[in-house]
One Martini backbone bead per residue (centre of mass of N, CA, C, O) as a GRO file, in nm:
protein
  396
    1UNK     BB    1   1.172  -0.368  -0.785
    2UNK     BB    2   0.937  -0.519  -0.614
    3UNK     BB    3   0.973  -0.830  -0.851
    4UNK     BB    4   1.222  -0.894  -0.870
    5UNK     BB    5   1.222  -1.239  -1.037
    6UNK     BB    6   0.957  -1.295  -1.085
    7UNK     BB    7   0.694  -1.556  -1.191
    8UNK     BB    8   0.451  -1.482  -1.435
    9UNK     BB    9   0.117  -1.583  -1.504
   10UNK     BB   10  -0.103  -1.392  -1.735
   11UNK     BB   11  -0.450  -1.409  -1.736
   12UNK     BB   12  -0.698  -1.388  -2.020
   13UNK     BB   13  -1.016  -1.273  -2.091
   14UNK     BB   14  -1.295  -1.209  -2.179
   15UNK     BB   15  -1.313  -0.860  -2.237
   16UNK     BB   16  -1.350  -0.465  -2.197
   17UNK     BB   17  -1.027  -0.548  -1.992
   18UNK     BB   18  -0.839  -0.646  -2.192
   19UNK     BB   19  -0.653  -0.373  -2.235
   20UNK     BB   20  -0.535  -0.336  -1.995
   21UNK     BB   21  -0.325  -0.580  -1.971
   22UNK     BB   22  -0.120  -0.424  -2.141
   23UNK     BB   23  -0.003  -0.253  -1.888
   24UNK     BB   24   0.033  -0.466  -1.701
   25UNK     BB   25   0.275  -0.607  -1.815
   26UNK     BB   26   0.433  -0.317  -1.836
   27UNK     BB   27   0.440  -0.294  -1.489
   28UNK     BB   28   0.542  -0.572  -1.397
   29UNK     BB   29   0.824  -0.525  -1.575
   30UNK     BB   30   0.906  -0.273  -1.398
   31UNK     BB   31   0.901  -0.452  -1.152
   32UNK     BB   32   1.104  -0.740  -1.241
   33UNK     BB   33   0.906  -0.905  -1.412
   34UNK     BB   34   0.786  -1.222  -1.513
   35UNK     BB   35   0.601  -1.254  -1.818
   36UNK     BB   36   0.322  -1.500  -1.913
   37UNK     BB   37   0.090  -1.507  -2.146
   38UNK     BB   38  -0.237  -1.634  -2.121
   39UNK     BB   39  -0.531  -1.724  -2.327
   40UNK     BB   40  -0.834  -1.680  -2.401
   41UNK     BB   41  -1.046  -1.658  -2.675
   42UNK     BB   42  -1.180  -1.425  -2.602
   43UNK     BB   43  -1.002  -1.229  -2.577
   44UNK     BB   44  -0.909  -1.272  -2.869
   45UNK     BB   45  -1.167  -1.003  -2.937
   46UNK     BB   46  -0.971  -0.744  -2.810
   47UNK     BB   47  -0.667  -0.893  -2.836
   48UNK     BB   48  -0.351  -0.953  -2.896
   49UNK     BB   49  -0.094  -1.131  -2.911
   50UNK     BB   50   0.096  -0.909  -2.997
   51UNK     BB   51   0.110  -0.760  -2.778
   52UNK     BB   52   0.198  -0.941  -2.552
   53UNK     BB   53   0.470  -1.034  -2.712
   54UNK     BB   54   0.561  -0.694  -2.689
   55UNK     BB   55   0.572  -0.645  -2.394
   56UNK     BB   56   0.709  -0.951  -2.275
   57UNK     BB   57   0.922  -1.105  -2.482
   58UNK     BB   58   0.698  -1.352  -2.544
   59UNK     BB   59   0.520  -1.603  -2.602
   60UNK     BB   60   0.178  -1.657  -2.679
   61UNK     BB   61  -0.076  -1.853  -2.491
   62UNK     BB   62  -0.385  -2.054  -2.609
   63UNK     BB   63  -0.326  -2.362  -2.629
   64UNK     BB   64  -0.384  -2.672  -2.473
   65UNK     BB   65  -0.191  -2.790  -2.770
   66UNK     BB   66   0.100  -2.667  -2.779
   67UNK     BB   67   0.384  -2.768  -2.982
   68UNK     BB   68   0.548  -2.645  -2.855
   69UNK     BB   69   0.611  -2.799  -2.639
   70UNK     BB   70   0.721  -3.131  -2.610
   71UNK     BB   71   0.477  -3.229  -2.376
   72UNK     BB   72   0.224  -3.116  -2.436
   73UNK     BB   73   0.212  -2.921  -2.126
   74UNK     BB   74   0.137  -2.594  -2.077
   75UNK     BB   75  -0.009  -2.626  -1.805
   76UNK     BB   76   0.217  -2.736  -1.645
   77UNK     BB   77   0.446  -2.574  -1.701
   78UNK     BB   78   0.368  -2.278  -1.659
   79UNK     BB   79   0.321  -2.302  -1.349
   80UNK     BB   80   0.572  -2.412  -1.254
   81UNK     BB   81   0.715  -2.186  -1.372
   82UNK     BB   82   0.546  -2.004  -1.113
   83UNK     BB   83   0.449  -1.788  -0.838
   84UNK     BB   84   0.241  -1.677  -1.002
   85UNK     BB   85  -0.112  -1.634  -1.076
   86UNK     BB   86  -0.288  -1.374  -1.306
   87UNK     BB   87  -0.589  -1.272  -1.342
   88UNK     BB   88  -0.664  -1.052  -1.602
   89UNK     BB   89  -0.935  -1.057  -1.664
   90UNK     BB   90  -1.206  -1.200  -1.464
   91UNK     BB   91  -1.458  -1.361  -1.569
   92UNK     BB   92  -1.761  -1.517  -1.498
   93UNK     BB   93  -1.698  -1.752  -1.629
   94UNK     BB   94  -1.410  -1.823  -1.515
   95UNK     BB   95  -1.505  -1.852  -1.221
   96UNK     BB   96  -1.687  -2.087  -1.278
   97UNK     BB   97  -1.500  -2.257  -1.352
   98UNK     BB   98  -1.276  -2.257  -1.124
   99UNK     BB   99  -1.477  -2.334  -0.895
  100UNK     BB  100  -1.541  -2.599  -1.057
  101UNK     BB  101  -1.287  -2.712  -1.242
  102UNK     BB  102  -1.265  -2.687  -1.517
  103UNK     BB  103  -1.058  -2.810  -1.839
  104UNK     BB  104  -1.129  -2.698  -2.145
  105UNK     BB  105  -0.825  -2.512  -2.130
  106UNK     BB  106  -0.585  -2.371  -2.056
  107UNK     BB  107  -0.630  -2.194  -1.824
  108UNK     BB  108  -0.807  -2.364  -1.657
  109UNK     BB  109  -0.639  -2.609  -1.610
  110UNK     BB  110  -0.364  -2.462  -1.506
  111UNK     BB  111  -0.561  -2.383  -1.237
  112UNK     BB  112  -0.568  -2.664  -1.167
  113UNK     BB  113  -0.256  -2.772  -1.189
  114UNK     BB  114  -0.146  -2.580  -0.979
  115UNK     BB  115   0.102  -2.483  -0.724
  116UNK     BB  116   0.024  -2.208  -0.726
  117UNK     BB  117  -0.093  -1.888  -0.671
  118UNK     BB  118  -0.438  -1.701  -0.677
  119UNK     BB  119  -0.506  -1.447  -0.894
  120UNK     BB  120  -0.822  -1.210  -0.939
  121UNK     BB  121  -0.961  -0.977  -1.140
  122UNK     BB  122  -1.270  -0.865  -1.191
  123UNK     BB  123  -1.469  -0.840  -1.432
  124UNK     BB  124  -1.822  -0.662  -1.517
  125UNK     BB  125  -2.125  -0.652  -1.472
  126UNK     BB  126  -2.328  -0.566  -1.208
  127UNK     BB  127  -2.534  -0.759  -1.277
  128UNK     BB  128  -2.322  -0.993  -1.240
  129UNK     BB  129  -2.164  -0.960  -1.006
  130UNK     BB  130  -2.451  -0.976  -0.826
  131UNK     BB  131  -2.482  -1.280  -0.881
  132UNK     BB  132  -2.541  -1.524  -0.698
  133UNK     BB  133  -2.354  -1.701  -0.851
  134UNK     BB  134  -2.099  -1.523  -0.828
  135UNK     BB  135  -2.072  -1.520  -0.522
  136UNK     BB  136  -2.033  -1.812  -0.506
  137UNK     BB  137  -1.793  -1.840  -0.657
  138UNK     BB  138  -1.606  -1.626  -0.488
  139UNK     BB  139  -1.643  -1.807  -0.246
  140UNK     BB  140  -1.501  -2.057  -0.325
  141UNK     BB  141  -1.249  -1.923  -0.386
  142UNK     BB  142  -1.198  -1.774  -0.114
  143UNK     BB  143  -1.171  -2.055   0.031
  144UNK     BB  144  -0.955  -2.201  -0.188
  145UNK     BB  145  -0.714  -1.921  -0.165
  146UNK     BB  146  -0.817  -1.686  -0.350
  147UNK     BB  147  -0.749  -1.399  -0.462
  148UNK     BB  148  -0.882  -1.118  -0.458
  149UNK     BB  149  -0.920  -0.839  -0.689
  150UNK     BB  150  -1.167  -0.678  -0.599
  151UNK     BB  151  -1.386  -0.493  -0.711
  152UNK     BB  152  -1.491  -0.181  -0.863
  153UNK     BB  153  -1.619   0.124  -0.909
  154UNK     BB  154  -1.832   0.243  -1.154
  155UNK     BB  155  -1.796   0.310  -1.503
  156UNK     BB  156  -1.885   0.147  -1.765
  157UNK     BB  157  -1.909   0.036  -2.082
  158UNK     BB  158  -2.226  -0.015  -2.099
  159UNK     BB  159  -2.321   0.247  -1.895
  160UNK     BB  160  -2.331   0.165  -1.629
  161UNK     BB  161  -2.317   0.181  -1.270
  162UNK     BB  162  -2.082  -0.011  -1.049
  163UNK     BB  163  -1.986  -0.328  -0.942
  164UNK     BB  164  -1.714  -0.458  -1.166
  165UNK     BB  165  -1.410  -0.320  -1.188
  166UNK     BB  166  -1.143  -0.338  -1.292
  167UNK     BB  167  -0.851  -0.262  -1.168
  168UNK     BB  168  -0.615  -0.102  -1.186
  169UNK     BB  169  -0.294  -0.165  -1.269
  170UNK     BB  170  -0.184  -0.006  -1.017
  171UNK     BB  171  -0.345  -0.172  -0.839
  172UNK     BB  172  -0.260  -0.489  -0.897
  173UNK     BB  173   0.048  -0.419  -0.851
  174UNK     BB  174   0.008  -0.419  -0.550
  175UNK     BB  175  -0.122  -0.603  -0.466
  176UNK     BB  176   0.124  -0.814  -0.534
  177UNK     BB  177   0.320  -0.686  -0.375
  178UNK     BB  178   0.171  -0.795  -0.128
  179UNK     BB  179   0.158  -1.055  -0.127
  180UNK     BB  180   0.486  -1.094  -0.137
  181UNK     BB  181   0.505  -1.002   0.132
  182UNK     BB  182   0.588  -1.040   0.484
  183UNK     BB  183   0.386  -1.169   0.754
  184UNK     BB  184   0.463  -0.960   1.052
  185UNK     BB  185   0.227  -0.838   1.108
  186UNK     BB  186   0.011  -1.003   1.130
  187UNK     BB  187  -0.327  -0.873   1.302
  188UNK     BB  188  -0.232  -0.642   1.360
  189UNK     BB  189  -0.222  -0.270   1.464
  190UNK     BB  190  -0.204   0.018   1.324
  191UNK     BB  191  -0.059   0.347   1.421
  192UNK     BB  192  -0.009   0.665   1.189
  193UNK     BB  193   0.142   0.913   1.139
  194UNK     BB  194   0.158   1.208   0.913
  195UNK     BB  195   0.308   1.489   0.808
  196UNK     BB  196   0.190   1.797   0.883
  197UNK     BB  197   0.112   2.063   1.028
  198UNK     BB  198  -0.132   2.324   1.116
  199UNK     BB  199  -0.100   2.668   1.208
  200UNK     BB  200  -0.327   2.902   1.267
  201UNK     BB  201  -0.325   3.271   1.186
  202UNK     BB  202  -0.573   3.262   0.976
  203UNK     BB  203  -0.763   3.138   0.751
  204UNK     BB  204  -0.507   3.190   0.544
  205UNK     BB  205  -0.263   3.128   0.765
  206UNK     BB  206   0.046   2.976   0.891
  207UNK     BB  207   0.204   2.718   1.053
  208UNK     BB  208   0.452   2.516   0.931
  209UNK     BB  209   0.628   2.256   0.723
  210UNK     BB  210   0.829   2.027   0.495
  211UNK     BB  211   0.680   1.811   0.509
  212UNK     BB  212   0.566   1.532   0.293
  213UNK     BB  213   0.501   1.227   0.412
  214UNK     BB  214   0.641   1.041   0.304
  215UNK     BB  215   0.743   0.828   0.503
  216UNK     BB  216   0.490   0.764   0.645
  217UNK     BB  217   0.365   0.625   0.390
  218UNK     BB  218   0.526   0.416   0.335
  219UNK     BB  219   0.479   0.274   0.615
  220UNK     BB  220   0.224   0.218   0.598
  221UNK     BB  221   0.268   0.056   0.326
  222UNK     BB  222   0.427  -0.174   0.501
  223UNK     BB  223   0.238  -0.243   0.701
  224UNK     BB  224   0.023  -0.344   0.514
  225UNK     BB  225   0.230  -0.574   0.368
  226UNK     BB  226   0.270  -0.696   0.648
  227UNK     BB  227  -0.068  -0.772   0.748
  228UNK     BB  228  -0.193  -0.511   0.848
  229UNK     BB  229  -0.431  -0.280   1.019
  230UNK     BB  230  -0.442   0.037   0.887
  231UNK     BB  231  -0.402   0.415   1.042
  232UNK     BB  232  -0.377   0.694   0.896
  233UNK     BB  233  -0.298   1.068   1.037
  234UNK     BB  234  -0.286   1.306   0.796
  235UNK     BB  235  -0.162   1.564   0.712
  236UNK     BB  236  -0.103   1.790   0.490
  237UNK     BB  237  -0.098   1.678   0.148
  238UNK     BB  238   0.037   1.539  -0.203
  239UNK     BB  239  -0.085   1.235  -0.148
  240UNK     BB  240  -0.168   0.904  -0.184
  241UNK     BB  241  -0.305   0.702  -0.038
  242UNK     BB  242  -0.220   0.390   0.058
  243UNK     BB  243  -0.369   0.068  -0.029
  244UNK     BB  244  -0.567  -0.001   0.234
  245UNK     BB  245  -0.574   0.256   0.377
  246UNK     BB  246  -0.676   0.447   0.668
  247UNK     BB  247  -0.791   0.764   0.631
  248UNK     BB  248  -0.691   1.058   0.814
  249UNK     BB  249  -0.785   1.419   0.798
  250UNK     BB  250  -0.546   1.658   0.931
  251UNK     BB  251  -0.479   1.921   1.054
  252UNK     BB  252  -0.410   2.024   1.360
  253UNK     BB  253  -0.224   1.874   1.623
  254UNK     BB  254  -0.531   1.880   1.777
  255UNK     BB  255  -0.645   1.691   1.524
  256UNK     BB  256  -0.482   1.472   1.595
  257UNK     BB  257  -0.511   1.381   1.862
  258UNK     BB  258  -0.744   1.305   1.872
  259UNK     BB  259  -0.708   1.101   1.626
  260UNK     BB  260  -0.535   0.918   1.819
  261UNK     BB  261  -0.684   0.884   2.101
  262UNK     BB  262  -0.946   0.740   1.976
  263UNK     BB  263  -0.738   0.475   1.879
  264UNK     BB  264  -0.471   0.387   2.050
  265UNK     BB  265  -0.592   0.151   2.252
  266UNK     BB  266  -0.639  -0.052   2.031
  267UNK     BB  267  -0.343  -0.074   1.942
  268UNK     BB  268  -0.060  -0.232   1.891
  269UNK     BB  269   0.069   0.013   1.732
  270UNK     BB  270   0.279   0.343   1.730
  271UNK     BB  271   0.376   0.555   1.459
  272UNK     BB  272   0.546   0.876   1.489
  273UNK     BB  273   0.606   1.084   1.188
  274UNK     BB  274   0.521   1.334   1.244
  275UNK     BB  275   0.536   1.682   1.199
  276UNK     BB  276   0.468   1.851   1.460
  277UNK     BB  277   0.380   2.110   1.626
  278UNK     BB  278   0.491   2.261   1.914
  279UNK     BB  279   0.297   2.490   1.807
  280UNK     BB  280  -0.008   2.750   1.846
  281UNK     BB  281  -0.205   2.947   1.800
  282UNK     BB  282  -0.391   3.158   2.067
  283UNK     BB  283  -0.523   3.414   1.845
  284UNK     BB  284  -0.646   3.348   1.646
  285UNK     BB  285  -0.812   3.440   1.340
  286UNK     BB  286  -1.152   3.490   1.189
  287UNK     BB  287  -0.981   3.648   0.958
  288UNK     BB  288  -0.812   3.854   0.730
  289UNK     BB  289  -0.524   3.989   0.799
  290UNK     BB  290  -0.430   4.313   0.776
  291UNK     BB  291  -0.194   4.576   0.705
  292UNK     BB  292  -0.378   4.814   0.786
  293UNK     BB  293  -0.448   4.677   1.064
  294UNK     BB  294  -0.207   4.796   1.264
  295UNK     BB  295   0.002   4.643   1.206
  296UNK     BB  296   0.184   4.386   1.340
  297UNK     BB  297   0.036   4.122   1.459
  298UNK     BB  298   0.028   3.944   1.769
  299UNK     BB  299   0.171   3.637   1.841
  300UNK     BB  300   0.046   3.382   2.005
  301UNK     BB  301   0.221   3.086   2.178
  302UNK     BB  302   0.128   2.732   2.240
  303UNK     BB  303   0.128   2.419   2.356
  304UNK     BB  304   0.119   2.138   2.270
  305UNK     BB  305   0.033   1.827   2.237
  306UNK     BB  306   0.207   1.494   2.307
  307UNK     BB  307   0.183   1.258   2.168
  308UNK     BB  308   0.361   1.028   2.214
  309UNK     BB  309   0.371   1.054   2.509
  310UNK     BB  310   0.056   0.987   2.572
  311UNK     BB  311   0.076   0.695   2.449
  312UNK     BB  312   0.290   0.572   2.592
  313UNK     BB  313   0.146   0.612   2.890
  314UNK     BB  314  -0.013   0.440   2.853
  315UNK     BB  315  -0.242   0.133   2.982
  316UNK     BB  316  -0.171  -0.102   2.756
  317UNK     BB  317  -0.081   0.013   2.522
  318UNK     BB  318   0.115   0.027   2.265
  319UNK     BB  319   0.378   0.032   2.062
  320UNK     BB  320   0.639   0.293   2.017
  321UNK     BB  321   0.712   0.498   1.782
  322UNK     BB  322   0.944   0.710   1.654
  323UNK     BB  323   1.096   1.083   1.492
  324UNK     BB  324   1.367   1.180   1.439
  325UNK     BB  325   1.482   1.536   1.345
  326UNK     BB  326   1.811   1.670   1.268
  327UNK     BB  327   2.094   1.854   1.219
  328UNK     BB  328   2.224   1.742   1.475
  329UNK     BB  329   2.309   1.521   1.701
  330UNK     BB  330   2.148   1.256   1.677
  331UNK     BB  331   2.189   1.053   1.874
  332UNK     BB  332   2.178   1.203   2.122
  333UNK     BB  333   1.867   1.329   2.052
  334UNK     BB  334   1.733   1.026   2.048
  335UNK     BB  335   1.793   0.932   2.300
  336UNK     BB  336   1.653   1.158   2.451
  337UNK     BB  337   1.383   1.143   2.347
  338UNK     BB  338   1.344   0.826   2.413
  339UNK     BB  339   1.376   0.868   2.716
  340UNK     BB  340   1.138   1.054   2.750
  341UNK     BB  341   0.896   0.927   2.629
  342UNK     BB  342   0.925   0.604   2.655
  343UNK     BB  343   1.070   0.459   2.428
  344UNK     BB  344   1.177   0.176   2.257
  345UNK     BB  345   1.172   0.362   1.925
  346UNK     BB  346   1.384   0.498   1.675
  347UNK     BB  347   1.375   0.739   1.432
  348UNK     BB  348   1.680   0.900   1.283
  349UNK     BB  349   1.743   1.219   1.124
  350UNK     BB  350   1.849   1.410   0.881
  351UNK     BB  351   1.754   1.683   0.706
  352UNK     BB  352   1.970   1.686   0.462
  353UNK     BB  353   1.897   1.327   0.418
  354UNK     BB  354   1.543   1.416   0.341
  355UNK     BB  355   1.387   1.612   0.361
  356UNK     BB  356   1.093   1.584   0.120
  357UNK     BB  357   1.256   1.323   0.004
  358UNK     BB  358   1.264   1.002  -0.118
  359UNK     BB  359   1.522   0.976   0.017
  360UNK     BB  360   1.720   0.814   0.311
  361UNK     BB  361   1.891   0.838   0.635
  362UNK     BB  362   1.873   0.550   0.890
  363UNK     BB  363   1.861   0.566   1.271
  364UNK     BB  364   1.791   0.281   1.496
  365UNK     BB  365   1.699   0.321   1.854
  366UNK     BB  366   1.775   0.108   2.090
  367UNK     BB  367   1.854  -0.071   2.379
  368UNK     BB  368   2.098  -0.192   2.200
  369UNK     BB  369   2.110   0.057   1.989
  370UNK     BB  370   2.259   0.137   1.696
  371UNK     BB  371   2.083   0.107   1.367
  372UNK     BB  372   2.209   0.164   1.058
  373UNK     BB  373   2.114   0.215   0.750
  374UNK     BB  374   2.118   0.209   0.445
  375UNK     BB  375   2.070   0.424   0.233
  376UNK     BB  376   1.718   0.493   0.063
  377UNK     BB  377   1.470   0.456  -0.025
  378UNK     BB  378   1.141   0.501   0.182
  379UNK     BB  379   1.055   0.190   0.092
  380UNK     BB  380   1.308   0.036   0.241
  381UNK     BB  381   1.325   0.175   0.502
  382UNK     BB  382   1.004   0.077   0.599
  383UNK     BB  383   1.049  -0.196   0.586
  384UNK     BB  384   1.289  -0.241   0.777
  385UNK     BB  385   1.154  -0.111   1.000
  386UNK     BB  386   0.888  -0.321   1.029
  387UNK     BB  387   1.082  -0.550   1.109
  388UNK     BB  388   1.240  -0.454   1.336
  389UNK     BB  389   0.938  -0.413   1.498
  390UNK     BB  390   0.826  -0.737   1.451
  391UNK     BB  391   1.089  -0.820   1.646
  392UNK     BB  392   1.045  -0.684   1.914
  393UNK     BB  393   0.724  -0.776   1.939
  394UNK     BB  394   0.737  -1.094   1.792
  395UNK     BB  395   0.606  -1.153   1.526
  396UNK     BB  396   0.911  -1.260   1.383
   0.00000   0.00000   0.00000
């Protein structure tokens, strides 16, 4: 519910990514969003109002002499009580209605006569999408203060491929999310590991841990939301990397070393999430090691490099977090590592408390001692975490 309270006016343009919008209430409602759709004449020839008034539970605005308001000021009132405006599909039309100020209609009115943020997600044909006029006008409505969201690449409707597709519901409802989060990290580079590392036995086996990764994933989008720019190091897992970080995909803990220490120097922050393997193959097989081929194969394991206290190390480094996962004696082992490896800031947990799972339990050490968050799914408790960090570094 991380809407949960937001008044939003959804508008409607017309366009046949007009039928996602109706997913786009559905969506916006399940994350605690009040919303109230206004349409333009051409959406309803896509959708109708009955379906947006059934979704979310409100009468929809389409003219703008609407006699249901009292002051016959449907444009003012609608904007008045919304914390934002989100256009979704923005045709070219309405682009340029809305850059040059156009008032001809209840949307573009509305628009003009707005207190509240404007996000527009275009949605059009990619040659519709990439001509002059269109760019200027996306040029001027971002210059004015107005939020881009896409568009997409891919195949249209009518049949070409190309950029202008309008995001999908699930990505403008992040768009939005994170919009309204608190702007803590703005302008940060932030570099986080995060997932299990894989430590090859043949080609087809390893060592590896039960790391799901949820963890890192939550924080990396925690810092993306507080306008950090997000460099993501992550481990096999099976989920999508959150939107707006660059992931890299790295399997054993070598190949994360490098690719973390070629870019901790930029970094202004460095949170090492990942459950990293202490060791790995020194024998590794070239091929697949059989059964028969002379009993139990010796493993011999050699050490691996300690990513985090080499980050620590570096001079003029990031801030580092660290993360500690315990079965026992949690503040003990917590503050010994992060005394080992001379990090501001770590983050501990027990294994039985969260390890794999949704939710987790976390207790934050840092030089003025412990700082347990009450249990929490882990998109809430990397929030905390993000919050935490952004105080001790000055940024908030």
């Amino acid at each position: 519910m991380e809407l949960q309270g937001k008044r939003i006016v959804l508008g409607v343009t017309g366009g046949i990514a007009a039928y996602k919008a109706a997913e786009l209430v559905r969506l916006l409602g399940k994350q605690g969003a009040e919303v109230q759709v206004a349409m333009t004449e051409a959406a309803m020839h896509f959708v109708t109002p009955t379906t947006f008034q059934a979704l979310s539970g409100r009468p929809v605005f389409t003219d703008q002499w609407d006699a249901r308001m009292p002051n016959a000021m449907a444009h003012i009132d609608l904007s008045r009580q919304a914390d934002c405006i989100v256009v979704a599909p923005a045709s070219a039309d309405f682009l340029a209605r809305a850059a040059h100020g156009f008032a001809d209609g209840l949307l573009a009115t509305m628009v003009l006569a707005r207190d509240c943020p404007l996000l527009v997600a275009p949605a059009m044909n990619r040659q519709m999408w990439e001509s002059p006029a269109t760019q200027r006008n996306v040029a001027q409505l971002a210059a004015d203060g107005v939020a881009i969201l896409g568009p997409a690449c891919g195949e249209q409707a009518c049949g070409e491929v190309g950029a202008g597709r309008m995001l999908e519901p699930e990505e403008i409802v992040e768009e939005v999310v994170a919009f309204f989060a608190p702007k803590v990290l703005a302008g940060r580079r932030v570099l986080i590991t995060a997932g299990p590392t894989f430590e090859a036995i043949d080609p087809v086996r390893g060592i590896t841990n039960l790391s799901s990764g949820r963890m890192g994933y939550a924080v990396a989008r925690a810092a993306r939301h507080a306008g950090a720019e997000v460099t993501l190091v992550s481990g096999p897992v099976g989920i999508p990397a959150p939107q707006g970080v660059d992931r890299i995909d790295v399997l054993g803990a070598l190949d994360m070393h490098a690719a973390v220490m070629a870019r901790a120097q930029a970094a202004d922050i460095f949170i090492g999430v990942a459950a990293v393997a202490d060791y790995r193959v020194a024998n590794a097989a070239g091929h697949k090691l059989k059964k028969d081929e002379g009993g139990i194969p010796p493993v011999e394991l050699i050490e691996n490099p300690d990513i985090l206290a080499e980050v620590a190390a570096l001079t003029d480094g990031p801030f580092c977090v660290g993360f500690a996962a315990e079965s026992h004696n949690l503040e003990e082992y917590a503050q010994a590592k992060r005394r080992r490896k001379n990090i501001p800031l770590i983050a501990g947990n027990l294994i039985q408390d969260g390890f794999g799972s949704d939710d987790n339990r976390l207790v934050l050490f840092d030089d003025t001692g412990a700082h347990p968050l009450t249990p929490a799914p882990k998109s809430v408790l990397a929030r905390q975490l993000v919050e935490h960090i952004a105080k001790l570094t000055g940024a908030a």
